[in-house]
C-alpha angles and dihedrals in degrees: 000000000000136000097267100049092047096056092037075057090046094047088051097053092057093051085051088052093038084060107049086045086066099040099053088043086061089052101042086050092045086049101047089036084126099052088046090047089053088047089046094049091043086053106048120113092012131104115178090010103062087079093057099037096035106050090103098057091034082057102047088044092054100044087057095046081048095058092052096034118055130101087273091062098046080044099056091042082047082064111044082045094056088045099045073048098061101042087056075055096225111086111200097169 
């Protein structure tokens, strides 16, 4: 393989993995809507306060992102792309 291809391959890899982090950002933020919606109505009509009376739902709010958002999860996804990949038989991943 040349050096074109390779990095056409390459090129193609990171817009794969542009995409299902995307993908897996929109579901962590659908799945921890609630926590997002508490820290949103904590937060409104401050401004500096909002670090000091709002930690606990920042942290909630964190702690669920964090369960639908960490390397496990991309490479999971990583995986059930290159399968439903290679049932289409081409593998472009």
């Amino acid at each position: 393989m040349g050096y074109v291809e390779q990095a056409r391959e390459n090129h193609i890899k990171k817009k794969v993995e542009e995409a299902l982090r995307s993908k897996m950002k929109q579901k962590a933020l659908k799945e921890c809507d609630h926590y997002a919606a508490k820290y949103a109505e904590c937060a409104a009509g401050r401004t500096l306060s909002i670090v000091l009376k709002c930690r606990k739902q920042a942290k909630e709010l964190n702690q669920c992102l964090h369960l639908y958002t960490n390397d496990a999860i991309l490479e999971q996804m990583k995986k059930e792309y290159m399968l439903q990949q290679e049932g289409k038989g081409s593998l472009s991943f």
